[in-house]
C-alpha positions as CSV (number, residue, x, y, z in Angstrom):
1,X,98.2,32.6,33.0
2,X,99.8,31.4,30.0
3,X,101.2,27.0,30.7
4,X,102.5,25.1,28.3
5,X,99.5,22.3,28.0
6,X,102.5,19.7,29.1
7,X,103.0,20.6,32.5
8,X,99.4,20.0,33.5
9,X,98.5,17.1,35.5
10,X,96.0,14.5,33.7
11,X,94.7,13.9,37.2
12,X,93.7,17.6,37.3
13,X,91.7,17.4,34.5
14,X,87.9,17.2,35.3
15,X,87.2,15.6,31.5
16,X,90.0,13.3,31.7
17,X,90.1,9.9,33.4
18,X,94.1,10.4,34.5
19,X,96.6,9.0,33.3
20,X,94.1,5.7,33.1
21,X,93.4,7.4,29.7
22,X,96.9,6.6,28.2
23,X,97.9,3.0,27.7
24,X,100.1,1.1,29.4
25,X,103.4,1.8,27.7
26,X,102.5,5.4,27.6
27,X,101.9,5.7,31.0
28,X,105.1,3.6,31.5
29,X,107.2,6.3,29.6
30,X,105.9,8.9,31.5
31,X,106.4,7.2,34.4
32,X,110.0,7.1,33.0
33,X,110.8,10.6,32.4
34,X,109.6,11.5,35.4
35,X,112.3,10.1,37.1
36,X,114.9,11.6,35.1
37,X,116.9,14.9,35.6
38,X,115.6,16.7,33.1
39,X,112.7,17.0,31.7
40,X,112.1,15.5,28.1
41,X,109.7,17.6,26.7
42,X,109.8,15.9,23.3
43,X,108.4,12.5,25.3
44,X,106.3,14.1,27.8
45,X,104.3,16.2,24.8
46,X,104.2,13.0,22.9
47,X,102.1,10.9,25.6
48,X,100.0,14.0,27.3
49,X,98.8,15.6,24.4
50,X,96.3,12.6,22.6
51,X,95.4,12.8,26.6
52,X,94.7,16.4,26.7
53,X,93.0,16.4,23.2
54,X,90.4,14.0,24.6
55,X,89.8,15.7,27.7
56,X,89.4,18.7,25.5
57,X,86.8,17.3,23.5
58,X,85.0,15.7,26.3
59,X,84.3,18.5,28.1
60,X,83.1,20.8,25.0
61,X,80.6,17.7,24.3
62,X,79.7,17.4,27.6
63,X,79.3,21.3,28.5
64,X,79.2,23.0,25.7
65,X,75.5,21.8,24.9
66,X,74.2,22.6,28.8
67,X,74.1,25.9,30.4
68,X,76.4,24.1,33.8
69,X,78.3,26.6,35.7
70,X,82.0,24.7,34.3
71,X,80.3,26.3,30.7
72,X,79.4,29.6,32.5
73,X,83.1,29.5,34.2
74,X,85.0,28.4,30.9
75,X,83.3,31.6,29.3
76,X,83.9,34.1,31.7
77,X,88.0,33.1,32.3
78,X,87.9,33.4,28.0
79,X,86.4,36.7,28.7
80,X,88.4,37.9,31.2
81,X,91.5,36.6,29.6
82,X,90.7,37.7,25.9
83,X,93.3,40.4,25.8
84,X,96.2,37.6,25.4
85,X,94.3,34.3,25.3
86,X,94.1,34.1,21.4
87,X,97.6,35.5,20.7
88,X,98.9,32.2,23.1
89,X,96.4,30.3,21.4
90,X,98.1,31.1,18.3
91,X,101.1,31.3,19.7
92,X,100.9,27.2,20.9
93,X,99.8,26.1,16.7
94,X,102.7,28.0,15.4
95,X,104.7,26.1,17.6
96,X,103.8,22.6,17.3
97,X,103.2,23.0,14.0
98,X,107.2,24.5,13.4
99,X,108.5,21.3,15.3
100,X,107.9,23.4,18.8
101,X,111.3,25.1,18.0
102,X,111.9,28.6,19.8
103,X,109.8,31.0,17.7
104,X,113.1,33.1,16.9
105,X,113.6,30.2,13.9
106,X,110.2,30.6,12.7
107,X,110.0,32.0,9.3
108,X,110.3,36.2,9.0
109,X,106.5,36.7,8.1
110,X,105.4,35.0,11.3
111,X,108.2,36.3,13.5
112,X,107.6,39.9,12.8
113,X,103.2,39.1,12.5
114,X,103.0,39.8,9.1
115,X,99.0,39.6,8.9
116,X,98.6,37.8,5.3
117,X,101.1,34.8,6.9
118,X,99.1,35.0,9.7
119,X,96.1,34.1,8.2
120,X,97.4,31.8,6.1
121,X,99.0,29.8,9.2
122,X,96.1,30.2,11.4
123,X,93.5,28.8,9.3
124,X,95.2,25.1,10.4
125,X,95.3,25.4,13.7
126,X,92.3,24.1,14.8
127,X,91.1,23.0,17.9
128,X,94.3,24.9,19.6
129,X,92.3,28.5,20.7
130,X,89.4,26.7,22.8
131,X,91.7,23.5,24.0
132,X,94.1,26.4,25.8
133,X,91.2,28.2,26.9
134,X,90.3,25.4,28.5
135,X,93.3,24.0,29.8
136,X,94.2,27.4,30.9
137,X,91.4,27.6,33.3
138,X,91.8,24.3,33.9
139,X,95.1,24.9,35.4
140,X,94.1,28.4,37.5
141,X,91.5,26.1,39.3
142,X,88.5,27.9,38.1
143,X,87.6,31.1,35.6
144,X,89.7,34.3,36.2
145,X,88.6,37.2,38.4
146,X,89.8,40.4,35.9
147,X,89.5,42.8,38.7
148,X,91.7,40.5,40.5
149,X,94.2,39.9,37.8
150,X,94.5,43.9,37.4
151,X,93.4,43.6,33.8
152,X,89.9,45.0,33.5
153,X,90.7,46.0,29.9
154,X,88.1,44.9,27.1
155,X,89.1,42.8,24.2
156,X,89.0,44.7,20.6
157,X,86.8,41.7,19.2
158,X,84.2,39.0,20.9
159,X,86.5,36.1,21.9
160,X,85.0,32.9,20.9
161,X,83.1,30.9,22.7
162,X,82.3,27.2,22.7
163,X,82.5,26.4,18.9
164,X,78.9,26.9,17.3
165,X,78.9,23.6,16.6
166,X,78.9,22.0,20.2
167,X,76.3,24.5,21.2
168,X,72.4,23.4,20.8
């Protein structure tokens, strides 16, 4: 299930206090843009994501270092999902870091996945792979099922798992 990290709720998040998290002219413009027509996805990325971040980091210092079941969970679904986690991963820094225009108006190298610009792109785009993962799975409600998603196909490489160094 590939989401955009923006149109999870804060209140969904297990490693996030809400929207208690943002202060109170952030949660006042989101309050705002809710409201409206449209949605602003400049604003609304603007106030979730320092929101998300944190929620991020919390849970990979609170579960990474203990064998829980939400570490267990978080594993299997990156498992399970391997075949097109990393690619969205990548997918999500290329575009915040190209001003989250539509990746047609990225440069040629990275629009056709030439593998030297690639590389060269990737190595900034850190903590993006393992905050998806986790929103990901976040949003599905718990780890993927790959018989039930109809992918049972194994990934090429071993998907990461909680970085090396949140695990004792």
């Amino acid at each position: 299930m590939a989401l955009d990290p923006i149109f999870i709720s804060l209140a969904d998040l297990e490693d996030s206090v809400g929207e208690a998290a943002l202060g109170p002219a952030e949660r006042a413009e989101l309050a705002r843009v809710r409201i409206m027509a449209s949605v602003d996805f400049e604003t609304v990325r603007r106030v979730k994501t320092p929101a998300l971040l944190a929620a991020y980091r919390r849970f990979r210092h609170t579960e990474c270092h203990r064998r829980s079941g939400r570490r267990r969970d978080f594993e299997t679904y990156r498992e399970a999902q391997a075949w097109w986690l990393e690619d969205y991963a990548l997918f999500r820094a290329f575009h915040a870091r190209h001003s989250e225009l539509p990746w047609t108006s990225w440069p040629e190298e990275l629009r056709s996945r030439d593998a030297r610009a690639l590389a060269q792109e990737g190595r900034a785009r850190r903590p993006a792979p393992h905050a998806v993962s986790v929103f990901s799975s976040t949003a599905t409600g718990k780890a993927a099922n790959p018989a039930a998603s109809g992918r049972t196909r194994r990934p090429s490489r071993s998907p990461r798992r909680c970085p090396r160094s949140a695990r004792r």
